[in-house]
C-alpha positions, 0 to 999 in steps of 0.5 A: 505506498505502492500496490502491484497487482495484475488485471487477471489476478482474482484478489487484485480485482476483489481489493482493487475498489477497497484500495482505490477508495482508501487511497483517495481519502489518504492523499487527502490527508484523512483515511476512510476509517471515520474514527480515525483522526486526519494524517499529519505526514503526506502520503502518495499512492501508485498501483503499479500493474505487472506486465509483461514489460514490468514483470522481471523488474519487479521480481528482480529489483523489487522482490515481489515474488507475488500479488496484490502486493503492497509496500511503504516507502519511507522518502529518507530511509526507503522500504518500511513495511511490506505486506501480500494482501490477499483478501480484504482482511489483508488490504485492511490491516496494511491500510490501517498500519499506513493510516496510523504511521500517517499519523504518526502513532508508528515509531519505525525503528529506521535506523 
């Protein structure tokens, strides 16, 4: 999981605590949701700040156009999912799309 964002951006600063809480438990092995059962598929987790220095790299390479972004990497196939997680609501549907795939309850069509 990679999440852009950038230090003056208002929504990256209202969703940076949710994901960092939510990123501990995943790496863990368990997501922050209490129901939710342990995750069978390891999970790493960057945030990847825009800069000045970053910028033109993530819009040209990566094709974030905006922020807070998030993105899945498979480690076989690459980019699976991607979401702009504007608000909490945002930041929570992407979570719970990792917490599940982690889990193994998403069948990626990957080929």
């Amino acid at each position: 999981v990679v999440r852009f964002y950038a230090e003056a951006c208002p929504s990256c600063r209202v969703t940076s605590s949710i994901f960092r809480k939510w990123s501990r438990g995943i790496v863990r092995g368990s997501s922050t949701d209490s129901d939710s059962s342990e995750s069978t598929i390891p999970i790493k987790v960057l945030e990847m700040p825009l800069t000045r220095a970053t910028s033109s790299f993530l819009q040209d390479e990566l094709q974030v156009e905006k922020i807070p972004y998030c993105h899945l990497y498979h480690p076989d196939y690459g980019l699976i999912e991607e979401q702009l997680v504007m608000n909490r609501a945002d930041l929570k549907d992407f979570c719970n799309t990792v917490d599940t795939w982690s889990r193994g309850g998403i069948d990626f069509d990957l080929e």
